[in-house]
C-alpha positions as CSV (number, residue, x, y, z in Angstrom):
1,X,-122.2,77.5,48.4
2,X,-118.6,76.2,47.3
3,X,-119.0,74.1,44.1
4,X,-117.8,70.4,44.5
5,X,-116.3,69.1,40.8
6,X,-116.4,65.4,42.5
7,X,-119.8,65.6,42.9
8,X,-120.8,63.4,39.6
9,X,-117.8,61.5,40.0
10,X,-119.8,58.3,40.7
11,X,-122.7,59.1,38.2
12,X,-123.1,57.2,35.0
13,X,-121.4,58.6,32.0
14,X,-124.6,60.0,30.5
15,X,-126.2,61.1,34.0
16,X,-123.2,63.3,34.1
17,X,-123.5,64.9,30.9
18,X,-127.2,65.2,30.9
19,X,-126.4,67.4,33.9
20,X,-124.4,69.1,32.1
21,X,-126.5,69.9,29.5
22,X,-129.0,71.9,32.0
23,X,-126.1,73.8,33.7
24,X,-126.6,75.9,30.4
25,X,-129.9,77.7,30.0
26,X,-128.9,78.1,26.7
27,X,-129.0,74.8,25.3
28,X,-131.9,73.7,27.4
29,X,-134.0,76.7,25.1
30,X,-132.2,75.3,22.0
31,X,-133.3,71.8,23.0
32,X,-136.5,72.4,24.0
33,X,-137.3,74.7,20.3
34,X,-135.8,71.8,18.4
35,X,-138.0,68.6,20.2
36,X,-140.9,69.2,18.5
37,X,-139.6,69.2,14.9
38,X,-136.5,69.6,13.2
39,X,-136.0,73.6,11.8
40,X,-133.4,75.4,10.2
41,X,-131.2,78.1,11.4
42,X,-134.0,81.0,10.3
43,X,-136.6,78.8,12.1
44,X,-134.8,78.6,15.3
45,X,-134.0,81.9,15.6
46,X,-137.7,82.9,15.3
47,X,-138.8,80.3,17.2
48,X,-136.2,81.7,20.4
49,X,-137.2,85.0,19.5
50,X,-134.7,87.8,21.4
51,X,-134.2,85.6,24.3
52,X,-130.7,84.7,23.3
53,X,-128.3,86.0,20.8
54,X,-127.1,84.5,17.0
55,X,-123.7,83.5,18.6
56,X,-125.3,82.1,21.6
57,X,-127.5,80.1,19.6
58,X,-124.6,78.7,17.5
59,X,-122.8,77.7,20.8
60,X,-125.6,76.1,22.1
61,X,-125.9,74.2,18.7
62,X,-122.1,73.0,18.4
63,X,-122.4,72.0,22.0
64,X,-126.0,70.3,22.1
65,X,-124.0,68.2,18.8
66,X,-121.4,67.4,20.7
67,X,-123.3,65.4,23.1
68,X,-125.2,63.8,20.7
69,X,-128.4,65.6,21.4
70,X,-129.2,67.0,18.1
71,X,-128.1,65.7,14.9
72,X,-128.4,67.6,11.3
73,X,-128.7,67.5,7.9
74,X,-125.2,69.0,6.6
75,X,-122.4,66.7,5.1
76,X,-120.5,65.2,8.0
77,X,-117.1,66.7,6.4
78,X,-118.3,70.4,6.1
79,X,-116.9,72.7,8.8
80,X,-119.8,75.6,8.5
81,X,-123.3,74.2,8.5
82,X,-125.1,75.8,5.5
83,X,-127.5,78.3,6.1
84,X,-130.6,75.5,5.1
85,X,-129.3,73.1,7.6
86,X,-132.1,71.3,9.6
87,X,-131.4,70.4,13.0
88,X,-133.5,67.7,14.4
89,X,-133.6,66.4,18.2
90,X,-132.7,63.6,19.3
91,X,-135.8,62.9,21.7
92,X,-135.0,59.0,21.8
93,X,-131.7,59.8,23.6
94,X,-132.9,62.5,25.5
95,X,-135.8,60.3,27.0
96,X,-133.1,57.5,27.0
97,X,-130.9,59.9,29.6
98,X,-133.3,61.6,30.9
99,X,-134.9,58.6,32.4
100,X,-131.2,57.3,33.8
101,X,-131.0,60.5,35.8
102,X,-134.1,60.2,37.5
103,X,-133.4,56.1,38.0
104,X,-129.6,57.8,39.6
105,X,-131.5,60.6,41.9
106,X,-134.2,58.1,42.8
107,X,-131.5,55.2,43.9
């Protein structure tokens, strides 16, 4: 099936990126680990076990922060997130975007 970029072109900025956010199975596992309670780098990898690799899980991190998904503890001016960083979901604005997909798919 040929991909269509314009598909999303009329969805709401959020919708769009929420969709992006599960084209990556990777960050939906981060995600999901990190909903329940914040954890730190350690605690994340154990809790994702040898499903995905360190780099992968770093990726998935600097991406999921980038959309404002997850938020953590480090100074906002530091460039490598200490090894005690917590990472804490940002279920409000999940929920908030989740529910605008599903009011965009319903109509």
């Amino acid at each position: 099936m040929a991909r269509d970029d314009n598909l999303m072109k009329h969805a709401p900025d959020r919708v769009a990126l929420f969709q992006e956010l599960f084209s990556a199975p990777s960050r939906v596992l981060v995600l999901r680990a990190l909903l329940p309670k914040p954890l730190s780098y350690s605690e994340l990898f154990d809790a994702i076990g040898d499903t995905m690799s360190r780099p992968a899980v770093h990726a998935a991190l600097i991406d999921l922060r980038g959309m404002g998904y997850i938020e953590d503890d480090a100074a906002a001016d530091v460039l490598r997130r200490p090894p005690g960083t917590m990472f804490t979901a940002r279920r409000d604005l999940v929920t908030r975007d989740f529910g605008q997909v599903l009011e965009f798919v319903l109509g």
